[in-house]
N, C-alpha and C positions, 0 to 999 in steps of 0.2 A: 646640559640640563642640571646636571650636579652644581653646577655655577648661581644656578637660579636663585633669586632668593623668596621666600616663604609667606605668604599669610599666616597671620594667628590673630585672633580677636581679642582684645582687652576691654571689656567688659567696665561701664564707669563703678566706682563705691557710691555708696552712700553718703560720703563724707559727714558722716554725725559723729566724728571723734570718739576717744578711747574713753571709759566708764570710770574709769580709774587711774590713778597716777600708777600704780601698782604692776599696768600692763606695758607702759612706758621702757625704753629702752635706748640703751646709750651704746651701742657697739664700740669696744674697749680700741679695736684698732682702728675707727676712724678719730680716736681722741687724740690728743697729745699726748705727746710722753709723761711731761711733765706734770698735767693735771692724772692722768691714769692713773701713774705709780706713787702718787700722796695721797691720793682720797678714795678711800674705798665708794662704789656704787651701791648703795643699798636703800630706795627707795620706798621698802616697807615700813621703814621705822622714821618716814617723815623724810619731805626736802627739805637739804639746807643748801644754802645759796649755789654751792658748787655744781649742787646735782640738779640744781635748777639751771644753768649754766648751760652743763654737758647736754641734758635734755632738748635743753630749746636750740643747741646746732643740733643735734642727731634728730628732731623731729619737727623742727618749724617748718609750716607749708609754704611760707616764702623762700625760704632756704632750699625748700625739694623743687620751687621753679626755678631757682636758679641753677641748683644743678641741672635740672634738665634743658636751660639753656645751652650749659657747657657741653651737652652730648650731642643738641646740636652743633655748636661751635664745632663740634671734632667732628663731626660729620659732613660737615661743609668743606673743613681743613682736607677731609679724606677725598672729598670728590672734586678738588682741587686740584689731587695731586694728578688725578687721572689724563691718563692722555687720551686725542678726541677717537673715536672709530674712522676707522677709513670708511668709504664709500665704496659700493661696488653698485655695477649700472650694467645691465644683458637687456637685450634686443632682438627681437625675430623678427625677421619680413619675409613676406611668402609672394613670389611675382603672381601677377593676375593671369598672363598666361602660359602654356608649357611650349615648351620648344626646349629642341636637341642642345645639351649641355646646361642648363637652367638648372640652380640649384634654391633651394631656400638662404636666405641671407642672415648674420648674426653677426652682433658688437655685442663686445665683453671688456669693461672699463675698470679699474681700481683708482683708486685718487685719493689724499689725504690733504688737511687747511694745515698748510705750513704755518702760518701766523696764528693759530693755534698754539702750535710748539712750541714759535719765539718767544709766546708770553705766557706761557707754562710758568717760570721760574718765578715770576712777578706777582701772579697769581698764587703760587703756593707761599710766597712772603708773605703776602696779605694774611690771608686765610691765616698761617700758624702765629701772625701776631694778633690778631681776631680771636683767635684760642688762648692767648695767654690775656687778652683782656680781661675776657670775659669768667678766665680762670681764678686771675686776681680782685674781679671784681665780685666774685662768691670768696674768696676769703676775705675783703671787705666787708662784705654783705654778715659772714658770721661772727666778723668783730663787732660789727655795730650786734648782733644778736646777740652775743655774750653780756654786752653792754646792756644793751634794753633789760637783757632776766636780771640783772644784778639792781638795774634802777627798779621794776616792777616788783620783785621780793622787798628792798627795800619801801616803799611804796606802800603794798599789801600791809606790811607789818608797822608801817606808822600809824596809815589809816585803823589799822584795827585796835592799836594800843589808844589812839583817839577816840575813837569809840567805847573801848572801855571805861576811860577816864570820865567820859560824858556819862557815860549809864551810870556810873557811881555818883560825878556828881548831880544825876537827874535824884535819884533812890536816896541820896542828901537833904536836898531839898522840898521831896516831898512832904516832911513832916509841917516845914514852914508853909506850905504852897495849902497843907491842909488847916491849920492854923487860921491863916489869913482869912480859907471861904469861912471860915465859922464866927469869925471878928466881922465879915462883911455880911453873913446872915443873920448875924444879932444885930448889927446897926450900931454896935462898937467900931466901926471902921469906915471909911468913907474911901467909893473905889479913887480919891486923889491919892490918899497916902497909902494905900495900898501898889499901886502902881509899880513900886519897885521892885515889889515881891513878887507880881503878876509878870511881868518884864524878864524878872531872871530866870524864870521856870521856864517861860513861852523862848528864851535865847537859849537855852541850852536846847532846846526838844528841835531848833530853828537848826544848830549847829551837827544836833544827832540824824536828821533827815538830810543836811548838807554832806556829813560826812558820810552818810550809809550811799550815798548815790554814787560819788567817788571811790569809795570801794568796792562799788559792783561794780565799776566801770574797770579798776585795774585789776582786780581780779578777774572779767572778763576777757582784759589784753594777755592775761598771764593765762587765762585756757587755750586763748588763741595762737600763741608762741610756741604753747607744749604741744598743739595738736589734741588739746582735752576736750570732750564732750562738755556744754556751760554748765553740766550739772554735776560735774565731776567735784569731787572734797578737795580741795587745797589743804593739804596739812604740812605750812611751813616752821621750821624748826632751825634753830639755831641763831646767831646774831648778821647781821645785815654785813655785805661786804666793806671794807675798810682800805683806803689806799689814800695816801696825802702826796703825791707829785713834790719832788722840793722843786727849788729852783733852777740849782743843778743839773737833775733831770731834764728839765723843759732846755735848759741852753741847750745841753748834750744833742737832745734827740731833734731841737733846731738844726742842728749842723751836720746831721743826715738824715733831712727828713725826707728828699725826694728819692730817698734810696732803702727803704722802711716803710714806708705808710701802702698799705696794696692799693687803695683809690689811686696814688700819685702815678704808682708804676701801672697800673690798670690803663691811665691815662698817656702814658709812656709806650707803652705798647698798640694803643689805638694812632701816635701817633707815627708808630712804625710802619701799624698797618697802613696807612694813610700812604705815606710813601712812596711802597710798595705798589699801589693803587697809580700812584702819578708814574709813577716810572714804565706800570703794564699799559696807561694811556699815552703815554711817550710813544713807546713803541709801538702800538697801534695804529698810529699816524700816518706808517709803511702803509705803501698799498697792500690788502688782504694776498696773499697769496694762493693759489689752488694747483697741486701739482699732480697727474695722473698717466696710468701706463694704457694703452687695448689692443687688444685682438680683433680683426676683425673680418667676414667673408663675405664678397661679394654672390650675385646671382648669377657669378659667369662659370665657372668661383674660381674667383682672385682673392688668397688668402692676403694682410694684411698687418703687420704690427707697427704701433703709434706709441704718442705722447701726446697730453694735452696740457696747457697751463690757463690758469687764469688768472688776470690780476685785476686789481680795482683802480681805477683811475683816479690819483685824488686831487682831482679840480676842484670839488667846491666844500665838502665837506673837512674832510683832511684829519677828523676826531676832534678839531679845534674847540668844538661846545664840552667835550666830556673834558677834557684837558683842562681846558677851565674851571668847569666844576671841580675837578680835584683839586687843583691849585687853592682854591678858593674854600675849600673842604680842610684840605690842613693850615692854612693859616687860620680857622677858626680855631682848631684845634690844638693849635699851639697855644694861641691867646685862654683857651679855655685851662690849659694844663698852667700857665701862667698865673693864671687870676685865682684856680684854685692852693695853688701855693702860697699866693701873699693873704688870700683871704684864712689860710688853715696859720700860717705866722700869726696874723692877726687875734684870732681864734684864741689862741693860746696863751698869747700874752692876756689877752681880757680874762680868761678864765682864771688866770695864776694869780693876776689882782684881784678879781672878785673873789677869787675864796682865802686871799690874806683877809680883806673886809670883812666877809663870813666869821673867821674864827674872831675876828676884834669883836666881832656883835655878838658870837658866841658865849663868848668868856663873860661878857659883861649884864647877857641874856640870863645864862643859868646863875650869875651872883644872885641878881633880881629876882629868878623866879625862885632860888631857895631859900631869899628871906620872904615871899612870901608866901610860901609853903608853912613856911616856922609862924607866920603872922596869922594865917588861917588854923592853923594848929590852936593857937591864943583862941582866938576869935571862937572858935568849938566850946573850950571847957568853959570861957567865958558865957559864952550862952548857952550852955546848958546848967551852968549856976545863977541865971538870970541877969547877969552882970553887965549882960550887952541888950541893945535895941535890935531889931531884927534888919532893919535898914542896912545899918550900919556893918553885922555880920553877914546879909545876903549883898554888900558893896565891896565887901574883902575877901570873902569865899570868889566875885565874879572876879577879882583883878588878880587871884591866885591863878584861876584858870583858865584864864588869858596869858598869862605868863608859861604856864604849860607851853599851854596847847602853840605857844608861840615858838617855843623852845624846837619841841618837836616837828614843826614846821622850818622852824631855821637849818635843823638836822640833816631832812632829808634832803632841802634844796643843796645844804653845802655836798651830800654824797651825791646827788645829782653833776653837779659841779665838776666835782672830784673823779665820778666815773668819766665823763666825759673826756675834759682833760687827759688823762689817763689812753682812753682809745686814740683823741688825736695824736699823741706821746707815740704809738705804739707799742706801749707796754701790755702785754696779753698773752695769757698761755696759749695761744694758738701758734704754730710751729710759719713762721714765715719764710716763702723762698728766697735763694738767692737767685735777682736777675741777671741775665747776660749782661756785660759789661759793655761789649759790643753795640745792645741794642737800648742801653740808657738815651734818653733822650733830654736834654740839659742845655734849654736856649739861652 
């Protein structure tokens, strides 16, 4: 009974997430080494990208199913290893009538499925390559997480400097926007040539409702990450993650990627399991075996001891349909582990020319948009010494902040880019294993 194992009730949460970033928590020894011992944790005084980072592995609710996929994993792996219970079988018979020497009658049988045992070892393959799938595919799972907080800070903090920019240039242009109604209430204006003026007020307020819906939306992925209540404060701090891959890089980490990336060995390992799987339905193919010992007494009584066996005759089945199916289970599997290797080459190459393209557009974005920064600058003292038309100054204020707002859109798609990149590289503070060598799978 000591053997037994226990009830205890687990009671669901509430799941309405934490109130504050404040209550947040990053346990120092599930972190890396590397990120622990350079950046101090202190989440009072504002997140900056790292500790947005740390946060979203130590408390992303995707992250907490995946781990608790892995505990099943291991607990599959554990009742794999088990071997089966024997069987025991007792019997009484009581004759109908009595007469001189008559005794009550009894069988007493023990028996264990051999073929059971045979495919013990097959089964336990499975199972612990099953475990390290599903193992490697949560340190997958918290690379792409790491990835995601680093794009959604980034993100949060464009959106918002966009938003800034527009509320200043809405509170700009009010004076013009009030100007105008009063040229169109005296009947000094006619709403044709009014129109431009009318237009660039209604596109900035068009662009400040475009951008405010997009910020609730990553700021809401970024409560979602942290495990934040949606009405939690975001008070992000610091400058946006920064990483440029050379080219170097990208060959390099081409030339060991099926030995680096956790999805590849993730997949490596499933097709171990697989295997494993075909080799336990090999074996199965034996006819089942049953092998047992008994005791037994007649009603004369003639004491007795036996053996029994069974076997399964394999005339028509023979396991041929599951054999199959496995067969047929890792040739997918292979092809799958295939296709994602030429598809992550691919991947990467495109990414490392789009973001050369990026920086050419860059470089040539921010010349443009600081001469017309300096051109809107003009265009200010100019109109406010009367020297300019209104036209003409609400046509050059809108293609200054076009020119922005274009800039900082270029920005973040190239660190979009750049992160990406990056994780399929496997470059990331996250501590990677090394796989068995043995069990590399490299078609």
């Amino acid at each position: 009974m000591s053997g037994c194992a226990s009830y205890a009730p687990l009671p669901l949460d509430s799941g309405s997430g934490l109130a504050s970033a404040a209550q947040l928590t990053a346990p120092m020894v599930d972190m890396p080494a590397s990120m622990s011992s350079t950046h101090r944790f202190d989440p009072s005084d504002g997140l900056d990208v790292t500790e947005v980072a740390m946060l979203a592995v130590a408390n992303s609710p995707q992250l907490k199913l995946k781990r608790d996929e892995l505990g099943i994993s291991r607990a599959q792996a554990f009742a794999a290893g088990l071997l089966p219970d024997p069987s025991v079988s007792f019997s009484n018979d009581f004759p109908k009538e009595s007469g001189n020497g008559l005794t009550s009658a009894f069988s007493l049988g023990l028996s264990e499925d051999i073929t059971a045992l045979l495919t013990r070892s097959s089964r336990k393959a499975a199972a612990r390559s099953q475990a390290d799938q599903v193992n490697l595919e949560l340190l997958w799972a918290e690379w792409q997480t790491v990835a995601q907080a680093r794009l959604l800070f980034d993100q949060v903090l464009t959106l918002r400097a966009q938003h800034a920019q527009l509320e200043t240039e809405q509170a700009a242009l009010g004076s013009v926007e009030h100007d105008i109604g009063a040229a169109l209430s005296s009947g000094n204006l006619t709403y044709d040539s009014a129109s431009v003026g009318l237009n660039a007020g209604a596109d900035v307020r068009k662009r400040l409702t475009d951008g405010a819906v997009a910020l609730h939306q990553a700021e809401s992925d970024l409560h979602m990450l942290l495990g934040l209540a949606p009405t939690a404060p975001l008070d992000l701090v610091g400058a946006p993650y920064q990483v440029e891959p050379t080219p170097e890089q990208v060959q390099q980490a081409l030339l060991d990627l099926p030995r680096r990336r956790p999805d590849l060995l993730a997949l490596q390992a499933g097709y171990q399991s697989q295997e494993a799987r075909l080799r336990g339905a090999v074996l199965a193919q034996f006819p089942a075996l049953n092998i047992g010992v008994s005791t037994a007494r007649d009603t004369t009584p003639v004491y007795t001891n036996g053996y029994n066996i069974g076997i399964t005759l394999p005339l028509f089945d023979r396991n041929r349909g599951h054999i199959a199916i496995e067969q047929a289970t890792r040739q997918q599997l292979k092809d799958d582990y295939e296709a994602r290797v030429l598809t992550t080459r691919s991947d990467m190459q495109r990414l490392l020319a789009d973001l050369a393209s990026m920086q050419q557009r860059r470089n040539a974005l921010s010349t443009h948009a600081r001469q017309l920064d300096e051109a809107r600058q003009s265009a200010e003292h100019a109109w406010q010494a009367g020297l300019l038309d209104w036209p003409t100054y609400l046509s050059v204020r809108g293609n200054a902040l076009s020119a922005d707002l274009d800039l900082l859109d270029l920005q973040q798609q190239q660190a979009t880019q750049a992160i990406a990149l990056e994780a399929l590289l496997g470059n990331t503070d996250l501590v990677m294993p090394h796989p068995n060598p043995a069990k590399t799978f490299a078609p």
